[in-house]
N, CA and C atoms as a LAMMPS dump frame, in Angstrom:
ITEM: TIMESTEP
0
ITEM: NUMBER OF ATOMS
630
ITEM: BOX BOUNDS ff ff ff
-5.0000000000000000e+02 5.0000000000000000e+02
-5.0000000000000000e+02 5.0000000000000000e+02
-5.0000000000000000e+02 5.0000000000000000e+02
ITEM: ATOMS id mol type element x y z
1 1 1 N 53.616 -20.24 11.06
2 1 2 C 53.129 -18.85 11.085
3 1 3 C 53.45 -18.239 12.452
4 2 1 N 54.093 -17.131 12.473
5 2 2 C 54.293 -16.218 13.64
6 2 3 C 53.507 -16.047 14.316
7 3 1 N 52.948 -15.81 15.532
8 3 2 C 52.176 -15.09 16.665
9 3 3 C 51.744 -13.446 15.707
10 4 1 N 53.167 -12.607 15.439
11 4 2 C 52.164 -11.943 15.112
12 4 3 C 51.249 -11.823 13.474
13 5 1 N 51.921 -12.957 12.763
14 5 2 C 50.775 -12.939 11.671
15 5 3 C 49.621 -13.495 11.63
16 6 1 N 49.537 -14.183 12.766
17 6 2 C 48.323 -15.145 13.108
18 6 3 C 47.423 -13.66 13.776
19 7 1 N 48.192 -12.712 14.44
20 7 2 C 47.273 -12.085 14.917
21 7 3 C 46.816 -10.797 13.867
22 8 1 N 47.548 -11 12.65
23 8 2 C 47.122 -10 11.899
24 8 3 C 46.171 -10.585 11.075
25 9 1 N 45.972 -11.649 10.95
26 9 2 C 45.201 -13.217 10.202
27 9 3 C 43.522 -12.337 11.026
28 10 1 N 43.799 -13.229 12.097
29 10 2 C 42.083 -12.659 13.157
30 10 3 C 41.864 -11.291 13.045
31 11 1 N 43.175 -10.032 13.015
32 11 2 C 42.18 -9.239 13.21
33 11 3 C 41.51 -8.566 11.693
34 12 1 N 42.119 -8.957 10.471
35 12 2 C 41.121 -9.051 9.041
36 12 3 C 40.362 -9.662 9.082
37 13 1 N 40.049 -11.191 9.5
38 13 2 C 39.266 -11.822 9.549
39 13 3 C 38.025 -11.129 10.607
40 14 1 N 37.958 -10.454 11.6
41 14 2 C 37.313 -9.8 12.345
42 14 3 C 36.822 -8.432 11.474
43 15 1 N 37.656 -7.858 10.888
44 15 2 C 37.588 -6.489 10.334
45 15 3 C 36.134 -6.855 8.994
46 16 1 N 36.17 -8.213 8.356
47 16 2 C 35.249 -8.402 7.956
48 16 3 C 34.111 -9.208 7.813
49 17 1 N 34.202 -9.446 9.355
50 17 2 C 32.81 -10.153 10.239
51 17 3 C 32.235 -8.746 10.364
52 18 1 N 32.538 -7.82 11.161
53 18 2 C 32.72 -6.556 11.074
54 18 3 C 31.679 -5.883 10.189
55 19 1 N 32.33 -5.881 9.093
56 19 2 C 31.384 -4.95 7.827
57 19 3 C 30.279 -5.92 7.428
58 20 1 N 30.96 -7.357 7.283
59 20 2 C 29.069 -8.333 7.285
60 20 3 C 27.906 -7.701 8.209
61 21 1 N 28.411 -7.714 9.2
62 21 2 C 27.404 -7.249 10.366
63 21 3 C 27.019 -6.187 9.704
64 22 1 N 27.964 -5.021 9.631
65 22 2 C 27.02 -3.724 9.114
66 22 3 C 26.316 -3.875 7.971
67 23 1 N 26.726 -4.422 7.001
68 23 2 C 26.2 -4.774 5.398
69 23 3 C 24.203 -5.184 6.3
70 24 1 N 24.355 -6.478 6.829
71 24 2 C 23.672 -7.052 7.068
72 24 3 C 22.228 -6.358 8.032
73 25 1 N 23.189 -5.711 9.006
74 25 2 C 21.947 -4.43 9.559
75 25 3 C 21.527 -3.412 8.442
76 26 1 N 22.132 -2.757 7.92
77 26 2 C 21.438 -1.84 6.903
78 26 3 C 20.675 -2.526 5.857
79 27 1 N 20.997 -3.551 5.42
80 27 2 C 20.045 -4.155 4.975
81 27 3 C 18.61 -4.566 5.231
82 28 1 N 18.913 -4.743 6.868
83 28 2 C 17.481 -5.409 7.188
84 28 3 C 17.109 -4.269 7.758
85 29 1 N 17.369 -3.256 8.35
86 29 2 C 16.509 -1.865 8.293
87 29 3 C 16.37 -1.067 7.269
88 30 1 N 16.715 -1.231 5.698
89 30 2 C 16.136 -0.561 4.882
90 30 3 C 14.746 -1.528 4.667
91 31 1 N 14.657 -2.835 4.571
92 31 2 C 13.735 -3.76 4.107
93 31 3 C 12.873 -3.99 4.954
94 32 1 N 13.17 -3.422 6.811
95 32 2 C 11.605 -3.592 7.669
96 32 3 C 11.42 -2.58 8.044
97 33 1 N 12.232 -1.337 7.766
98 33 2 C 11.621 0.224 7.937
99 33 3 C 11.667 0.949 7.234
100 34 1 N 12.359 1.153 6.007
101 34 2 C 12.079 1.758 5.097
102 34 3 C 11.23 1.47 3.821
103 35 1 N 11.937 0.384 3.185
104 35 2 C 11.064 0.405 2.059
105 35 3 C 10.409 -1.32 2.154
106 36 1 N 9.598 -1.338 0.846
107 36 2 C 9.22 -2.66 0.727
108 36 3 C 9.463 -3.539 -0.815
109 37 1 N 9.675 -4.228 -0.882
110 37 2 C 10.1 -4.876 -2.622
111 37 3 C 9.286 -5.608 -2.185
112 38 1 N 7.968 -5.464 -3.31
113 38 2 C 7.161 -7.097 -3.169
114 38 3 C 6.668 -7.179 -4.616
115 39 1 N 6.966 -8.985 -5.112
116 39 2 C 6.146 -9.466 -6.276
117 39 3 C 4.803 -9.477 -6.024
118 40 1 N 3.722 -8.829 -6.825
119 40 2 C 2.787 -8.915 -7.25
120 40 3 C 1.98 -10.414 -7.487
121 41 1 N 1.462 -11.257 -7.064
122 41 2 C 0.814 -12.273 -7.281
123 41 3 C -0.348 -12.31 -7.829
124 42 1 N -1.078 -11.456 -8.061
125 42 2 C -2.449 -11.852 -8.658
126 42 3 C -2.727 -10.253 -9.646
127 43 1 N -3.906 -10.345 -10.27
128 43 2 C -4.476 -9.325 -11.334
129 43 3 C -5.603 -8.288 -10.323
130 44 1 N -5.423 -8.043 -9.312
131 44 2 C -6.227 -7.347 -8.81
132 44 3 C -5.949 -5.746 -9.016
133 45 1 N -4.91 -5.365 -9.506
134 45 2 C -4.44 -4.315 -9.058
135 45 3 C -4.332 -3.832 -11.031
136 46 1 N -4.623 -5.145 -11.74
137 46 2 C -4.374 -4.263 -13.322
138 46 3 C -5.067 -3.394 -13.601
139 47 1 N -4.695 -2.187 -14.605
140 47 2 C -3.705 -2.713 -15.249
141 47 3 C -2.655 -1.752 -14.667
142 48 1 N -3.128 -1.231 -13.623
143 48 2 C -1.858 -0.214 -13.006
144 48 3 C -1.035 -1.002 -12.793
145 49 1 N -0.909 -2.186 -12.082
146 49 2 C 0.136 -3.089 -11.657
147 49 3 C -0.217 -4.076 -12.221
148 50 1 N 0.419 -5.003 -12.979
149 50 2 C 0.244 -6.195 -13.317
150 50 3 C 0.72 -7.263 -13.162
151 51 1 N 0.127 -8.918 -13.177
152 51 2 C 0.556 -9.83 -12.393
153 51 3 C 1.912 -9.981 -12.116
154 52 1 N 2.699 -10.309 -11.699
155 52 2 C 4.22 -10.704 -11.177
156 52 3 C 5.393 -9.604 -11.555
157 53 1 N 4.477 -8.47 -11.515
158 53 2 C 5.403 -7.279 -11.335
159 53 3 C 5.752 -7.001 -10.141
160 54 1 N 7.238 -6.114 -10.074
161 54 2 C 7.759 -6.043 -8.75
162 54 3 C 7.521 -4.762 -8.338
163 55 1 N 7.589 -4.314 -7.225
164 55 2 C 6.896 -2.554 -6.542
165 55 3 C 7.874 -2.318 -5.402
166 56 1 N 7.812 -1.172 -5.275
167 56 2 C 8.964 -0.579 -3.853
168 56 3 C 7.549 0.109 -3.321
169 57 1 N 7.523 -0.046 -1.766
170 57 2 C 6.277 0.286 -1.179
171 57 3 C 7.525 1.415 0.05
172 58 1 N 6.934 2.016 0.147
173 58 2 C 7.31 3.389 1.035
174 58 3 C 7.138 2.882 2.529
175 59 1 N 7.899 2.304 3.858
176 59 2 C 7.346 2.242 4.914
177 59 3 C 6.474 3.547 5.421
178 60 1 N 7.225 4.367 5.148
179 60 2 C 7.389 5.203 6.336
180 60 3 C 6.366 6.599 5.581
181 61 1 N 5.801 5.984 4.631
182 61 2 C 4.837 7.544 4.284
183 61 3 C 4.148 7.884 4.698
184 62 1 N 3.55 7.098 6.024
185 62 2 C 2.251 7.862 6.826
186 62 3 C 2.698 8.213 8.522
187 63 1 N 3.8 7.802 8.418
188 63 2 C 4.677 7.669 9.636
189 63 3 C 5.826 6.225 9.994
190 64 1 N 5.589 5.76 11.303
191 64 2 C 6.807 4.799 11.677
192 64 3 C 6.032 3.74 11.868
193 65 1 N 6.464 3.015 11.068
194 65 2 C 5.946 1.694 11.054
195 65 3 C 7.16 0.513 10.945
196 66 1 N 7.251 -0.165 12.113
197 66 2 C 8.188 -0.763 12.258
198 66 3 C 7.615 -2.505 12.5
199 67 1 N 8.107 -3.206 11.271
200 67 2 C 7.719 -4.708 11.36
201 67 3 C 8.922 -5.83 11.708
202 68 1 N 8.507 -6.773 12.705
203 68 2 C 9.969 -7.356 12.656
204 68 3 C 9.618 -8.481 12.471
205 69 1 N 10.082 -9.393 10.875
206 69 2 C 9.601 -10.809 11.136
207 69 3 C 8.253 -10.819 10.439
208 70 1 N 7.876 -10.125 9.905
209 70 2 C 6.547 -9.81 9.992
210 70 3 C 5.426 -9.32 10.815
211 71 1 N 6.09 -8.777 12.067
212 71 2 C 5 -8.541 12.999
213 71 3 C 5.187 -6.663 13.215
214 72 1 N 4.193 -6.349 13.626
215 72 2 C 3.645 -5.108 13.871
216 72 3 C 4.392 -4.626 15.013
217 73 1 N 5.71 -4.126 15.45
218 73 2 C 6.588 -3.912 16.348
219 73 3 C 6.057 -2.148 17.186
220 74 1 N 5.826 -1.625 16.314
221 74 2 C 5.62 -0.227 16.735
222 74 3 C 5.244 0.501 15.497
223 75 1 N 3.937 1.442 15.674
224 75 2 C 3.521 2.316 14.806
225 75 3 C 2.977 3.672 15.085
226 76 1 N 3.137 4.65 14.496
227 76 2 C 3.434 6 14.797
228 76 3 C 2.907 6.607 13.862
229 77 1 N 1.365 7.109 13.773
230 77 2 C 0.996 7.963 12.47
231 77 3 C 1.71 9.373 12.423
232 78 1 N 2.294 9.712 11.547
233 78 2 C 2.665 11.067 11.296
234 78 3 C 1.64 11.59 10.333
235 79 1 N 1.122 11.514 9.362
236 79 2 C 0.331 11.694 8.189
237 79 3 C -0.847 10.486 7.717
238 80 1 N -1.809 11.844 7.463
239 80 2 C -3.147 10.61 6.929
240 80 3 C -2.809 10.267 5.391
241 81 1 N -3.442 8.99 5.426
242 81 2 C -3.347 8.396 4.05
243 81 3 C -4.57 9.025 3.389
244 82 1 N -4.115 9.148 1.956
245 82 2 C -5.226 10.167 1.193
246 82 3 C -5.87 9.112 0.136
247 83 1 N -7.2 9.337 -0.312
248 83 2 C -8.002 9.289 -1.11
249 83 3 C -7.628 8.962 -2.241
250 84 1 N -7.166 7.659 -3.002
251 84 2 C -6.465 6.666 -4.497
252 84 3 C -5.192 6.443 -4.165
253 85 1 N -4.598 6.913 -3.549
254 85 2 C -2.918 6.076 -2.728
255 85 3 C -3.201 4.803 -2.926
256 86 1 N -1.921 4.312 -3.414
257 86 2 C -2.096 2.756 -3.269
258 86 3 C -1.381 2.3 -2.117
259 87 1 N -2.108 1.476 -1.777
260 87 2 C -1.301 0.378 -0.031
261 87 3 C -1.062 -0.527 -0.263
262 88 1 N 0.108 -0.716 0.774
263 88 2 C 0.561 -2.348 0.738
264 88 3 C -0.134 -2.504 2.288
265 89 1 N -0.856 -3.478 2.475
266 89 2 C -1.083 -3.293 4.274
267 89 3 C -1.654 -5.168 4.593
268 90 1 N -1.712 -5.272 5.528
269 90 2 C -2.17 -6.894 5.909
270 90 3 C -3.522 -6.744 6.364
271 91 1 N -3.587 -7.657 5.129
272 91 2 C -4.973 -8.214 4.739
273 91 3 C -6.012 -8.595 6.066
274 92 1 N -6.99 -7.935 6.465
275 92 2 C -7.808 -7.612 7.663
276 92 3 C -8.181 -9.252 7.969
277 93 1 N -8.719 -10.149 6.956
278 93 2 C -9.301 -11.697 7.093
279 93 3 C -7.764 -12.514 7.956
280 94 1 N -6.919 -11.978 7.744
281 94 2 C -5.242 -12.555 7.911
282 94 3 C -4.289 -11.722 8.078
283 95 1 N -3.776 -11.146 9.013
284 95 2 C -2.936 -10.732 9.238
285 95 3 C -1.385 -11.092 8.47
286 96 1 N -1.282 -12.213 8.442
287 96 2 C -0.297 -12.973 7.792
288 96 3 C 0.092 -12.985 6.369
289 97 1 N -0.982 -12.478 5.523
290 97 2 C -0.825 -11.91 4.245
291 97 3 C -0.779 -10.641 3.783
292 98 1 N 0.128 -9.876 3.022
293 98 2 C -0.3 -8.643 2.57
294 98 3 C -0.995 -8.386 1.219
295 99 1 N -1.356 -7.84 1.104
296 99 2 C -2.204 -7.172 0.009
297 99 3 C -1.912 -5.313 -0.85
298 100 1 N -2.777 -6.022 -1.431
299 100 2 C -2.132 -4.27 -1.973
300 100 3 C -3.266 -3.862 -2.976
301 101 1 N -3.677 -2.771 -2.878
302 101 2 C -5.299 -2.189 -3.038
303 101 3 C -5.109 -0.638 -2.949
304 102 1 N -6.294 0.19 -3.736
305 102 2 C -6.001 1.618 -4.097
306 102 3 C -7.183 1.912 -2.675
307 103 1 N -7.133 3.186 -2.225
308 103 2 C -8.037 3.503 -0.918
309 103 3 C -8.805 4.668 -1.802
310 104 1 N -9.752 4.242 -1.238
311 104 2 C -11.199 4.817 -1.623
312 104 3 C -12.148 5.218 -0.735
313 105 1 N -12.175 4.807 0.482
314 105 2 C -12.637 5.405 1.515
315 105 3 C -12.153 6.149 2.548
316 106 1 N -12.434 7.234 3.159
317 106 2 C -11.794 7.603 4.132
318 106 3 C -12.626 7.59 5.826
319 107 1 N -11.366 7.608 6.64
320 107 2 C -12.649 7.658 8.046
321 107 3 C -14.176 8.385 8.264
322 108 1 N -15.341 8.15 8.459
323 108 2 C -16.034 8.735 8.316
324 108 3 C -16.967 8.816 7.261
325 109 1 N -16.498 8.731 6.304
326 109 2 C -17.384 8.561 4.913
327 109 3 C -18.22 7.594 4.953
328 110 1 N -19.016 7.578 4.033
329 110 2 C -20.372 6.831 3.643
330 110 3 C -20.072 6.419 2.3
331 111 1 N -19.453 5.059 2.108
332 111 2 C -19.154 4.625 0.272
333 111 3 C -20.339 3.973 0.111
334 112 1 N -20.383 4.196 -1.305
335 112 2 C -22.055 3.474 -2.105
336 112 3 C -21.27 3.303 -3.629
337 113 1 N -21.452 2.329 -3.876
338 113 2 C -21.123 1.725 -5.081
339 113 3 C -22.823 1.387 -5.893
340 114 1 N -22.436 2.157 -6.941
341 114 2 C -23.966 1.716 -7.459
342 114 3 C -23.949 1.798 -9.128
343 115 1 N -24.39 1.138 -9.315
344 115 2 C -24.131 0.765 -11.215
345 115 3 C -22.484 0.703 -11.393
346 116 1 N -21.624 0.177 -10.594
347 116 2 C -20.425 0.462 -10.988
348 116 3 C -19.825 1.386 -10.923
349 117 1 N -20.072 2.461 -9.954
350 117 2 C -19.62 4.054 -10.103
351 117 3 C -19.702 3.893 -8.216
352 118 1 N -18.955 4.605 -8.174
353 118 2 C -18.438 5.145 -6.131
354 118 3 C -18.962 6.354 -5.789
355 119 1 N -20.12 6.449 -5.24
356 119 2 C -20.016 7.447 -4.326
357 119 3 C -19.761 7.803 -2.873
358 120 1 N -19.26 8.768 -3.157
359 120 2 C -19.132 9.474 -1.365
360 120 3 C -20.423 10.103 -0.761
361 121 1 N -20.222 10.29 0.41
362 121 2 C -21.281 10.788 1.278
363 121 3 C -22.6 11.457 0.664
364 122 1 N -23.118 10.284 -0.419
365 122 2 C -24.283 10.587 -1.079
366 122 3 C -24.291 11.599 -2.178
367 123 1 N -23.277 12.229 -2.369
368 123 2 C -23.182 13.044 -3.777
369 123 3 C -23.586 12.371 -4.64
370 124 1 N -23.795 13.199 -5.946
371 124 2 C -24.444 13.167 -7.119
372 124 3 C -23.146 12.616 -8.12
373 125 1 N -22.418 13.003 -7.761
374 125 2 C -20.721 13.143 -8.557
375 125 3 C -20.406 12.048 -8.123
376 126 1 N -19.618 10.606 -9.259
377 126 2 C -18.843 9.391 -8.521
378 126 3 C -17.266 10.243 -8.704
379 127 1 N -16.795 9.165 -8.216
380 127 2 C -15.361 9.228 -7.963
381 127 3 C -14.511 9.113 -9.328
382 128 1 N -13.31 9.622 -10.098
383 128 2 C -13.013 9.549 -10.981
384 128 3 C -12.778 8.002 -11.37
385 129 1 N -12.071 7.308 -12.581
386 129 2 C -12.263 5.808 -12.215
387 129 3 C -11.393 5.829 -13.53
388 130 1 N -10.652 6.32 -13.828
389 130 2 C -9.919 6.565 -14.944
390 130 3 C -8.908 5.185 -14.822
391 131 1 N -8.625 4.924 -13.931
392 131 2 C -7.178 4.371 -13.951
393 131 3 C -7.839 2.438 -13.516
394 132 1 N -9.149 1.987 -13.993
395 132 2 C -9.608 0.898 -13.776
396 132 3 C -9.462 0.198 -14.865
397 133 1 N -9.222 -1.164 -14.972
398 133 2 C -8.919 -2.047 -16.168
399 133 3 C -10.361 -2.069 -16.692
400 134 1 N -11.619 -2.242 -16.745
401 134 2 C -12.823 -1.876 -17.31
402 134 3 C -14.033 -1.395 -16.263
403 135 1 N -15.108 -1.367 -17.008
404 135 2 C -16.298 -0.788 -16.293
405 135 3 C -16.719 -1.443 -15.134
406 136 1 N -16.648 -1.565 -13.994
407 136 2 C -17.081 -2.246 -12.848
408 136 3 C -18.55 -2.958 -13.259
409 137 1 N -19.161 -3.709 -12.071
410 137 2 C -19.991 -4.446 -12.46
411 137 3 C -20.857 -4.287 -11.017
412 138 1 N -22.021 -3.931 -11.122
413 138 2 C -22.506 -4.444 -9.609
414 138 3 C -22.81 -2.979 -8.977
415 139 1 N -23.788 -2.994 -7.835
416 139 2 C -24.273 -2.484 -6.958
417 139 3 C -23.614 -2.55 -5.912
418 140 1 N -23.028 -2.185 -4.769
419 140 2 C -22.801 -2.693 -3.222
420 140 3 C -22.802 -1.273 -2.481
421 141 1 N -23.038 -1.881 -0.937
422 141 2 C -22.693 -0.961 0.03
423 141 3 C -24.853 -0.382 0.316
424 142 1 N -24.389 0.364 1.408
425 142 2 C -23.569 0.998 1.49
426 142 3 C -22.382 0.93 2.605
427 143 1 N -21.526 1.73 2.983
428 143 2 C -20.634 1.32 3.764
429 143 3 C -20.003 2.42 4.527
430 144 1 N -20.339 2.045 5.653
431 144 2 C -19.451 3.894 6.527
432 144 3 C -18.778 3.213 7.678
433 145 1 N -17.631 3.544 6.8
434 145 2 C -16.122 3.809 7.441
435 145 3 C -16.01 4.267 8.279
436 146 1 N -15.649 3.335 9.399
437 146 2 C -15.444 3.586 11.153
438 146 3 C -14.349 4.957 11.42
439 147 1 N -14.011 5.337 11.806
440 147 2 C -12.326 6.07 12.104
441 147 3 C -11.339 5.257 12.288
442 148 1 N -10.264 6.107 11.775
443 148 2 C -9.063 5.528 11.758
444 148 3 C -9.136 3.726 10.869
445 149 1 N -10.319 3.959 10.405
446 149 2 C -9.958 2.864 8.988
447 149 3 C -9.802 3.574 7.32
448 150 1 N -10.387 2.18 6.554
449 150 2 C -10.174 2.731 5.135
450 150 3 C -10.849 1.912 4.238
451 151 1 N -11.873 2.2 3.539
452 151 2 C -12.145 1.243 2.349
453 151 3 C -11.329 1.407 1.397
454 152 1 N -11.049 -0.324 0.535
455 152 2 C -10.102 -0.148 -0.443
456 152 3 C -10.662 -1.39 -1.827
457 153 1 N -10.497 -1.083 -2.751
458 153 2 C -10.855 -1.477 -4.121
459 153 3 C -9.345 -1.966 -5.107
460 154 1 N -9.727 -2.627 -5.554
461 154 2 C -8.12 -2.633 -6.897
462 154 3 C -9.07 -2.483 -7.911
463 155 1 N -7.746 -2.105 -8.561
464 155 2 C -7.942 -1.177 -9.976
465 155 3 C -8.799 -2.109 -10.379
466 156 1 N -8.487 -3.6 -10.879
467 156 2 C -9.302 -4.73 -11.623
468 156 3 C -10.565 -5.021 -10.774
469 157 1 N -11.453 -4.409 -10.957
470 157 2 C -12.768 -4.116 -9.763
471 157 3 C -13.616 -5.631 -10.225
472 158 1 N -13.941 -5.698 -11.302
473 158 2 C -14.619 -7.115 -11.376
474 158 3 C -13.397 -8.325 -11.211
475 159 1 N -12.362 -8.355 -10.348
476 159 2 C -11.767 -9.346 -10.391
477 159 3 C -10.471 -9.083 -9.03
478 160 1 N -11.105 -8.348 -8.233
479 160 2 C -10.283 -7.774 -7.248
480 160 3 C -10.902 -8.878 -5.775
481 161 1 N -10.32 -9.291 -4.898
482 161 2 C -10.796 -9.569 -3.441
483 161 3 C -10.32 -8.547 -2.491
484 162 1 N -11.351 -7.458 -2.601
485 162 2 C -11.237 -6.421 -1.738
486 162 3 C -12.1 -6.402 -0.672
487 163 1 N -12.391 -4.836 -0.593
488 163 2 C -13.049 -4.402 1.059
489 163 3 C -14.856 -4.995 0.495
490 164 1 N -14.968 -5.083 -0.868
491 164 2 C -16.763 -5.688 -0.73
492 164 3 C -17.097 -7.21 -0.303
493 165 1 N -15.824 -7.801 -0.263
494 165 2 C -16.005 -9.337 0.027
495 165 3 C -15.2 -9.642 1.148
496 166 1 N -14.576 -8.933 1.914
497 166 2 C -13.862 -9.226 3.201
498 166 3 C -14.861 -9.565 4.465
499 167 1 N -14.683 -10.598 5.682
500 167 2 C -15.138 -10.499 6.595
501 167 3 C -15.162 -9.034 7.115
502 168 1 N -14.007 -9.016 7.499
503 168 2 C -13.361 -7.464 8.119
504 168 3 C -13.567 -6.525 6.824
505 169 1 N -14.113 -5.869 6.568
506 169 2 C -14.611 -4.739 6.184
507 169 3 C -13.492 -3.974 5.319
508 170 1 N -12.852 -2.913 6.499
509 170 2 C -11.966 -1.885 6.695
510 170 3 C -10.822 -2.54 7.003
511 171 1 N -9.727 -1.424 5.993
512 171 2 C -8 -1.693 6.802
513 171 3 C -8.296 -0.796 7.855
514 172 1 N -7.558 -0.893 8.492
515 172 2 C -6.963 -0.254 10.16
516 172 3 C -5.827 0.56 9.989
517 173 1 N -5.355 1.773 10.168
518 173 2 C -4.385 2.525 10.022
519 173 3 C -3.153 1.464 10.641
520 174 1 N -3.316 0.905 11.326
521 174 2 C -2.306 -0.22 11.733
522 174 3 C -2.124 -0.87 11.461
523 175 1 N -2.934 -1.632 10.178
524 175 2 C -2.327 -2.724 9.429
525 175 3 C -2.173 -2.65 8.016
526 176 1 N -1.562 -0.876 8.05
527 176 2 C -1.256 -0.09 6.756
528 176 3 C 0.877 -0.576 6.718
529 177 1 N 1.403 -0.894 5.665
530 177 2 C 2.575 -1.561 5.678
531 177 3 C 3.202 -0.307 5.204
532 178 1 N 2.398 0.548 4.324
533 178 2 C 3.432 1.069 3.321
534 178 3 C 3.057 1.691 2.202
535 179 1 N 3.138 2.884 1.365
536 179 2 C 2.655 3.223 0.326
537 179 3 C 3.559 2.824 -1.184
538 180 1 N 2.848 2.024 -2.115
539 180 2 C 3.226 1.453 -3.277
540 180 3 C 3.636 3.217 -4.247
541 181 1 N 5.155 2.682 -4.272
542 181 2 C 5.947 4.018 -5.315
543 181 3 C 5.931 4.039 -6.196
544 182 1 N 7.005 2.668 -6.815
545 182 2 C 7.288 2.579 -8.079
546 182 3 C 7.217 1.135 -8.315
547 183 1 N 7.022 1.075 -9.737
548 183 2 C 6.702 0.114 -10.241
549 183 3 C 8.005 -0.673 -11.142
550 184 1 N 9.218 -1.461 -10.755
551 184 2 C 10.287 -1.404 -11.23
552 184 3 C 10.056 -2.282 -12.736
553 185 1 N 9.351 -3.328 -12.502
554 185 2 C 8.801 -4.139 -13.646
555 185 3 C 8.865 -3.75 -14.471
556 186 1 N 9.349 -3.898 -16.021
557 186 2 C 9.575 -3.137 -17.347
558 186 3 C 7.946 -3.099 -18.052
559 187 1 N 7.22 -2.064 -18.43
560 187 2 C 8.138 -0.52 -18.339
561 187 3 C 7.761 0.408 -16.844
562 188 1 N 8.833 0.678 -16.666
563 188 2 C 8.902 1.464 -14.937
564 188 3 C 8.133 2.364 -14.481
565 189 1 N 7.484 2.476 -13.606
566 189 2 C 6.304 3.777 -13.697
567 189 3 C 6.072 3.934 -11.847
568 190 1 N 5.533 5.29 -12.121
569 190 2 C 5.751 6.026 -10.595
570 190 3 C 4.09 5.546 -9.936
571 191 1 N 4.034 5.389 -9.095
572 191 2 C 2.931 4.783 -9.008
573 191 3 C 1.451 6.137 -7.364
574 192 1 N 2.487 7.041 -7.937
575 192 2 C 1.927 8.208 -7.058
576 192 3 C 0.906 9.22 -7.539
577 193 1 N 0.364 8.468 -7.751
578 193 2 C -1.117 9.445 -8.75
579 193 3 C -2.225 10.071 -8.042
580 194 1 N -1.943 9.613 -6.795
581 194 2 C -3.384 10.004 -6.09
582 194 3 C -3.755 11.359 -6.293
583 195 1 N -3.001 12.303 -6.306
584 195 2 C -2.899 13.939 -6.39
585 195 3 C -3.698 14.33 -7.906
586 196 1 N -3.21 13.736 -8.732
587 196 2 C -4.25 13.681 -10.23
588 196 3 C -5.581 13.235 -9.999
589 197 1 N -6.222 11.7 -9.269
590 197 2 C -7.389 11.876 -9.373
591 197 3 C -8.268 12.687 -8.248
592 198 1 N -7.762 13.26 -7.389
593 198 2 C -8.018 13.837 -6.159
594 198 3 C -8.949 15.464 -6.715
595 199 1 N -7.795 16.004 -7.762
596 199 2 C -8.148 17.069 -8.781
597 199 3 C -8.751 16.798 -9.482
598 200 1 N -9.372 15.827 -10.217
599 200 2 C -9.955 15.775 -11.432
600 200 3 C -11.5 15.384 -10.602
601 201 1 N -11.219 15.215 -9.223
602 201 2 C -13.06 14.604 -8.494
603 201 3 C -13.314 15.869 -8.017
604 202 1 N -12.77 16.768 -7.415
605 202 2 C -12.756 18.076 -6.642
606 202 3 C -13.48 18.935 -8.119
607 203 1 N -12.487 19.007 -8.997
608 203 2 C -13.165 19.892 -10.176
609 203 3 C -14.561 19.575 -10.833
610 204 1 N -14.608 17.892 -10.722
611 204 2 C -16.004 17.995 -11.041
612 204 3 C -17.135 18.017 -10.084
613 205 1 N -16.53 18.257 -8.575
614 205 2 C -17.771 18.21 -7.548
615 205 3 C -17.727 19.933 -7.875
616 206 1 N -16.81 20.779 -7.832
617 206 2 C -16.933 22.629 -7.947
618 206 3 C -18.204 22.293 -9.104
619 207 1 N -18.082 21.83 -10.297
620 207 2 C -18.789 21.667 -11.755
621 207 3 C -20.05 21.806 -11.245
622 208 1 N -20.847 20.637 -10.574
623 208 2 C -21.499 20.388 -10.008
624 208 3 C -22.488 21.154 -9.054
625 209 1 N -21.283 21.758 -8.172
626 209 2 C -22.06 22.705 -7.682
627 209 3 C -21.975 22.409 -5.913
628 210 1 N -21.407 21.403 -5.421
629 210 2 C -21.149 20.473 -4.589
630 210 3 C -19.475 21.012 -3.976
């Protein structure tokens, strides 16, 4: 082989070390700053999500949240997380695990769970509950939400390990990962509802009188 085909040899061979590299960075900054693909492991979240279904979680919907490795690199709220959003965020008992749970509390609030029904800051009116695999079970709380945290529940309420059985209480706006989108698992579904039950609790607190 010639000198110069040997050197036309390295520089293809370079040209696609090259695009590996790029392939390989865009890859790993869509997957630790943009979005999230995670299997589902347990029934906490049915029947909105169900066991070993797969989900695309939003990094960046409350701002910059940058994980490397798994670790908490830099975070940047741009936007508050609202009231039935679902989260992907690490689990307050463990950092090391994530979880994924609908938010139900906001900073400041006062949650009371009582006969199975949520209230807020002592209203008369619970929280809508439409989207729960059955009737909850149980009394708890009450519970007021520090700032800049969040109480959170899964849909499967008698079978969820959420914010009523955690050491740690509250997520932390900082150990929020990501907002759960879509649901790719057959059959496919958008998983952005919060805006529906947000309206349907507002209309019945106006009802009310509240």
């Amino acid at each position: 082989m010639s000198k110069m085909d040997k050197a036309a040899v390295i520089k293809e061979v370079l040209e696609y070390v090259k695009m590996i590299i790029v392939v390989v960075a865009v890859v790993f900054l869509i997957d630790e700053v943009v979005l999230i693909n995670a299997k589902i492991p347990s029934a906490s979240m049915e029947n909105t999500i169900m066991t070993k279904n797969r989900i695309f979680g939003f990094r960046m919907a409350y701002g910059i949240n940058f994980d490397f490795l798994g670790k908490d690199v830099y975070t940047k709220k741009l936007k508050d997380p609202e009231r039935f959003d679902i989260i992907i965020f690490r689990y307050p008992d463990d950092e090391s695990s994530l979880f994924i749970k609908r938010l139900i509390g906001l900073p400041g609030e006062k949650v009371m769970i009582q006969d199975g029904k949520v209230y807020i800051n002592d209203s008369q009116v619970p929280l809508p509950d439409g989207f729960i695999r059955e009737p909850m079970r149980g009394s708890f709380g009450p519970y007021l939400v520090p700032e800049d945290c969040y109480f959170m529940l899964g849909d499967n309420r008698n079978n969820s390990k959420d914010s009523r059985y955690w050491t740690n209480t509250f997520v932390t706006f900082d150990q929020i990962v990501g907002k759960a989108i879509f649901r790719y698992f057959w059959p496919p579904k958008i998983l952005d509802d919060s805006d529906k039950w947000q309206q349907e609790y507002e209309q019945a607190l106006a009802q009310a009188g509240q």
